[in-house]
C-alpha positions as a printed Julia matrix, in Angstrom:
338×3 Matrix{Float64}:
   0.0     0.0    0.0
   1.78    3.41  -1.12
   1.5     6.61   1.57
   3.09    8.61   3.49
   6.51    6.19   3.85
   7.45    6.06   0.26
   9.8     9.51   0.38
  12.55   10.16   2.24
  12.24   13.15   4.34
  15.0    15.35   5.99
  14.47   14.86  10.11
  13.65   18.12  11.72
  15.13   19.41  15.06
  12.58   19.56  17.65
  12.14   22.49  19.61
  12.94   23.04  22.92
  10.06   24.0   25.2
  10.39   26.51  28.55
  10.0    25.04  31.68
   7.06   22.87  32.45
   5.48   20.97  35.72
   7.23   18.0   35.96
   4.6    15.26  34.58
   7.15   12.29  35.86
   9.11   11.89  38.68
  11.75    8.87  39.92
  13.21    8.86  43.37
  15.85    6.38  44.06
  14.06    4.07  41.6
  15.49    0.67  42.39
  14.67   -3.12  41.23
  16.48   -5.76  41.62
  16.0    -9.87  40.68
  16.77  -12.71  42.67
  17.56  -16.04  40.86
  19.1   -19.2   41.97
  22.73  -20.25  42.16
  24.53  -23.49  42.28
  23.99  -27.05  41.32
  21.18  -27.83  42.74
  19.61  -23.64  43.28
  20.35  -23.47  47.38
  21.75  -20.39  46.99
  19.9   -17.01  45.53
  21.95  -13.87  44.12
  20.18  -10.35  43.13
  20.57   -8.91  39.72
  20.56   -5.09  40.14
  19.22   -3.97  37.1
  18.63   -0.72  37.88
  20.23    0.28  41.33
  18.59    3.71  43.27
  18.51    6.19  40.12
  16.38    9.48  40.28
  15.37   11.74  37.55
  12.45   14.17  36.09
  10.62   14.31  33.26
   8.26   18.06  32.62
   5.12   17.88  30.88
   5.6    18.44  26.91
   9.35   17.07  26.84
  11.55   14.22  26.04
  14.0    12.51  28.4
  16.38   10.15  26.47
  17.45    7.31  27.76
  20.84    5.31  26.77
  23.58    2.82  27.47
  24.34   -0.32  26.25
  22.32   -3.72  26.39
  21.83   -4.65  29.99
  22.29   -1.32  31.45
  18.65   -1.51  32.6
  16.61    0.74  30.33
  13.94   -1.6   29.37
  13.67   -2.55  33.27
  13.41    1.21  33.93
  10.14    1.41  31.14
   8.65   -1.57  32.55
   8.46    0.27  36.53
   7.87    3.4   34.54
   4.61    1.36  32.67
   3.69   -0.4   35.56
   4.61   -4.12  34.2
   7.5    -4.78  37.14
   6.78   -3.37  40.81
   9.92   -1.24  42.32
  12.04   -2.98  44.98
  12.41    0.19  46.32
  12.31    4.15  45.55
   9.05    6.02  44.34
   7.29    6.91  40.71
   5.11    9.59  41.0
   2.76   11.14  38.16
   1.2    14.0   38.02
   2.32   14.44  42.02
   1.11   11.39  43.01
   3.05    8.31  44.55
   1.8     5.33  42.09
   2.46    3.27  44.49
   0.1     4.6   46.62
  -3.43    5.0   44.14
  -6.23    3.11  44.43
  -7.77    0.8   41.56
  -9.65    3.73  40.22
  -6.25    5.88  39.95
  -4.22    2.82  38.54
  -6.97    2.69  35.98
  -6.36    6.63  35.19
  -2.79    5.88  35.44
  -2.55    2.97  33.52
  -4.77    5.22  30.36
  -2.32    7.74  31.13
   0.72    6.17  30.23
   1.18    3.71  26.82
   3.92    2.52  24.78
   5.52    2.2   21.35
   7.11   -1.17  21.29
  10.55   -2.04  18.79
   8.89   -4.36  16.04
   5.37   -2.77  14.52
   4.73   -5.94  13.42
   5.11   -8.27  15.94
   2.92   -5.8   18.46
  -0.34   -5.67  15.9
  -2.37   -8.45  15.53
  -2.4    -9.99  12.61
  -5.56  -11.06  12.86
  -7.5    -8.27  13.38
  -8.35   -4.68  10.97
  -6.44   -2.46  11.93
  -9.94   -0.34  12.55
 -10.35   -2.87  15.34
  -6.44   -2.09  16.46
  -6.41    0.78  16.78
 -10.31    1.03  18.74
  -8.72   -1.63  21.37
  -8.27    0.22  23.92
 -11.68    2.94  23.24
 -13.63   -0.86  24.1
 -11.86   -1.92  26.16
 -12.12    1.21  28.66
 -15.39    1.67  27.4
 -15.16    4.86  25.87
 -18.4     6.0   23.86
 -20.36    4.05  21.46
 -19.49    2.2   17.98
 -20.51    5.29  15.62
 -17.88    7.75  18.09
 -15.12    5.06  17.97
 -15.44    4.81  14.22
 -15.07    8.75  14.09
 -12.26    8.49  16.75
 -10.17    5.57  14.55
 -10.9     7.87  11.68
  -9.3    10.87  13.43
  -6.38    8.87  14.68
  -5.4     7.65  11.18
  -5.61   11.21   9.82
  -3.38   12.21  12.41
  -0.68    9.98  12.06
  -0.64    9.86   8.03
  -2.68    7.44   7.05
  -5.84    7.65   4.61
  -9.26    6.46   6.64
  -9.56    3.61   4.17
  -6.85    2.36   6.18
  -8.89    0.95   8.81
 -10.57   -1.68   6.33
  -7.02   -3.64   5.61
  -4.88   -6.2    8.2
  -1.15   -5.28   9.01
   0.33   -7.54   6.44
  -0.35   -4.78   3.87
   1.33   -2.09   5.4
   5.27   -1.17   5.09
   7.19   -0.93   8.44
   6.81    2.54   8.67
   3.26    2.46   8.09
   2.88   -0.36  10.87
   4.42    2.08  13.11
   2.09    4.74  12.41
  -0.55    2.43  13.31
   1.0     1.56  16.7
   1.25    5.09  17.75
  -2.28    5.89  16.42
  -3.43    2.8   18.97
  -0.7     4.12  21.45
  -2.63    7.55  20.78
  -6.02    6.56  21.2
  -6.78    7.21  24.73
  -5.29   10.8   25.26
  -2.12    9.81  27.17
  -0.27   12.37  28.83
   3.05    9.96  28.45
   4.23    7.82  25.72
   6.77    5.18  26.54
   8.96    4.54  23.57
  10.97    1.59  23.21
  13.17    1.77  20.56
  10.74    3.02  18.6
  12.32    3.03  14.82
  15.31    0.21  15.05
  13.35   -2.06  13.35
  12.32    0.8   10.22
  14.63    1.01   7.28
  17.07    3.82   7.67
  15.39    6.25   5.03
  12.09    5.81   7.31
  13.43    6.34  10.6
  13.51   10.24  10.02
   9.64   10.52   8.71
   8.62    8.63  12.34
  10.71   10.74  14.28
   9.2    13.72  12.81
   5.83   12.46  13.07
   6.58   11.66  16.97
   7.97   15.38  16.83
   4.65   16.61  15.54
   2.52   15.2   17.22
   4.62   16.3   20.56
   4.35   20.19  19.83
   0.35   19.31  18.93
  -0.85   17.62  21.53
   1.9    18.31  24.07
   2.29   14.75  25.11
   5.63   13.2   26.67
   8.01   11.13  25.55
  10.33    8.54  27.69
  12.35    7.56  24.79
  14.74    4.69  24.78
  16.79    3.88  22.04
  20.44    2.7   20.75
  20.76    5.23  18.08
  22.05    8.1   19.46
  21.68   10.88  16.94
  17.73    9.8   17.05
  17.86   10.29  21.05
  19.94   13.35  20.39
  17.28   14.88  17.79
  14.19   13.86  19.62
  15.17   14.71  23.38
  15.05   18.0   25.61
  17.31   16.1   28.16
  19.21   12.79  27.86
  19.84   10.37  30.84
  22.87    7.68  30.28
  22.88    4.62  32.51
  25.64    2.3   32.83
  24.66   -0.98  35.04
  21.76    0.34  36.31
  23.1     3.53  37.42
  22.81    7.01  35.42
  26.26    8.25  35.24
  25.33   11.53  33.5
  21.91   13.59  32.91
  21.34   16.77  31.51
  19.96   19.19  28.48
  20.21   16.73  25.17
  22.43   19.34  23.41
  25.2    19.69  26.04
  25.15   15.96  26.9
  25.3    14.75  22.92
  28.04   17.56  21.66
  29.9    17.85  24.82
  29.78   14.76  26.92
  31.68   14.71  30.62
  31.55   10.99  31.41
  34.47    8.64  29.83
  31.22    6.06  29.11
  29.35    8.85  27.8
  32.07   10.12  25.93
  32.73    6.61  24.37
  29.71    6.07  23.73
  29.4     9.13  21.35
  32.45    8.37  19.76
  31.42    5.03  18.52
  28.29    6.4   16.59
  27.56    8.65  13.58
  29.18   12.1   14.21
  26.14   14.17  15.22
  28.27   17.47  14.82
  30.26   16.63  11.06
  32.03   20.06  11.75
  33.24   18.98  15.03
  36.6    17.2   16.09
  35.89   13.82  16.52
  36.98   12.09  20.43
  38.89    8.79  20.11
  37.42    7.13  23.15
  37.37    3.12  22.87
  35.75    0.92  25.19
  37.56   -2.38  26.34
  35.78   -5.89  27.44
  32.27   -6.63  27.95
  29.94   -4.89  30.29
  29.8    -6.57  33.69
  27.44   -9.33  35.07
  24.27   -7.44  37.2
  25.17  -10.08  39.55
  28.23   -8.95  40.41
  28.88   -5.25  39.4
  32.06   -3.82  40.42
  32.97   -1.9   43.82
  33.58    1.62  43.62
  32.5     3.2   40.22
  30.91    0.1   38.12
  32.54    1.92  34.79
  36.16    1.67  36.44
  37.22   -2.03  34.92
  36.67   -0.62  31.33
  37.42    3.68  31.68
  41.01    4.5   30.49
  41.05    7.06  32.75
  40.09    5.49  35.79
  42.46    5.89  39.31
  43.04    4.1   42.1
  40.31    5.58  44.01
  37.71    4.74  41.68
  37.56    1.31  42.51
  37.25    1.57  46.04
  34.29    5.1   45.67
  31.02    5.0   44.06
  30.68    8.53  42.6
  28.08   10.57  43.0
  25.79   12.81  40.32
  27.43   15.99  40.61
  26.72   19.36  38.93
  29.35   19.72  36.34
  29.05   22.32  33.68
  25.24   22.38  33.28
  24.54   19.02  33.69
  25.13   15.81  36.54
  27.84   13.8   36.14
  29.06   10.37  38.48
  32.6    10.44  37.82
  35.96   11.3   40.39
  37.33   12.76  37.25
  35.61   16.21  38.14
């Protein structure tokens, strides 16, 4: 089916707002596994997949989150969407403790917050119309009657790029990009004040990743939703985000405005981690910052700073200190380098 994914279109830089009420809050956001060790499973160990972290996210903005597999990003989404409970530390939402709501406010909460998921395809049902997709969730909170769903689905399609006759066909006829469109038209359908997005175009051919992340963009400045968006690609995190958060083992080792943390990063994993991807700056001098070994087990993360087996700058102190998020040139940085 042709539309709106058969040009390629030059990615716009989002705008960046003033400041806003913060819509999402993490304090000291912690969750951690236990699994079984040993032959025969007597003994249990904890996996710390995301170990006390705290950060904001205002109303109209996007906070980028990055690292490397297994830093805990997805785990972080899941406590964010409510699919894993905390160990410890608080969410709150619109100045509420979720913990804390009752099943009327998780209901609000849980309408209140969807997500994008990686692979279109594997997240719509093939077996239903993508009408029927994309009215999910309008029956299944039991908003309004058939005739005001069909006008809704209609409206939804029309605002993601996609003609109304759309709503007649299954998934299987759609390109990638157009399957993604449909997601965040379903993703869309309830009003959400918060979109989780989980790497969101790394399944989209690379001449359809910008159109999506301009569409996202859009529909950001028009309906003045938020984004938590987690990705590997770094120049999309870097376009799309107001502030970007980088977590290393669970930890965030540096947070601040998206601009200062993707053109000037503080922290050797941040740096490094810049380094290895598509210059975002082609003007700029490019940092030679290579990463050695493999990123350590969750089971057993290192003492001190968790980064200090693998940083080329690391000293002595470093493995015996955990930093802490300090203020460092307009943004926080964990690292005894500063």
């Amino acid at each position: 089916m042709g539309g709106p994914d058969m040009a390629p279109h030059t990615p716009q830089r989002s705008s960046r707002p003033g400041k806003a009420g913060a819509l999402l809050e993490a304090a000291r956001l912690t969750k951690h596994f236990s699994v079984r060790r040993g032959p025969l499973g007597w003994s249990t160990a904890l996996v710390r997949a995301v170990d006390s972290i705290s950060f904001t996210l205002p109303t109209g903005t996007t906070l980028g989150l990055v690292g490397e597999s297994g830093c805990g990003k997805t785990t972080t989404s899941k406590l964010v969407l409510g699919l894993e409970r905390p160990t410890a530390g608080t969410i709150r939402f619109d100045g509420r403790d979720v913990a804390t709501l009752d099943a009327d406010g998780r209901r609000r909460y849980r309408r209140s917050v969807q997500a994008v998921f990686q692979d279109p395809y594997a997240s719509l049902d093939p077996r239903m119309r993508v009408g029927t997709i994309v009215a999910e969730p309008l029956v299944i909170n039991a908003e309004s009657d058939p005739a005001s769903r069909r006008r809704r689905v209609a409206e939804l399609l029309d605002l993601v790029g996609l003609p109304e006759r759309s709503a007649s066909l299954y998934p299987h006829e759609f390109s990638g990009g157009q399957r993604q469109r449909i997601a965040i038209a379903r993703a869309l359908a309830l009003s959400p004040k918060l979109v989780v997005l989980d790497e969101p175009v790394s399944a989209l051919d690379v001449s359809i990743r910008a159109q999506i992340l301009n569409l996202l963009t859009d529909l950001q400045q028009r309906l003045g939703v938020s984004y938590l968006f987690i990705a590997h690609d770094l120049a999309a995190v870097a376009h799309m985000s107001h502030t970007i958060a980088v977590m290393y083992l669970g930890k965030i080792v540096e947070w601040g405005d998206a601009d200062a943390v993707a053109l000037a990063p503080k922290h050797p994993y941040t740096r490094a981690l810049f380094a290895a991807a598509l210059p975002i700056d082609l003007d700029g001098p490019r940092e030679d910052v290579a990463l050695s070994g493999e990123v350590p087990s969750p089971l057993n993360p290192p003492t001190g700073c968790r980064f200090h087996p693998r940083c080329p700058f690391a000293m002595p102190h470093c493995a015996t200190e955990e930093p802490a998020l300090r203020s460092e040139s307009g943004r926080l940085v964990a690292c005894h380098l500063y």
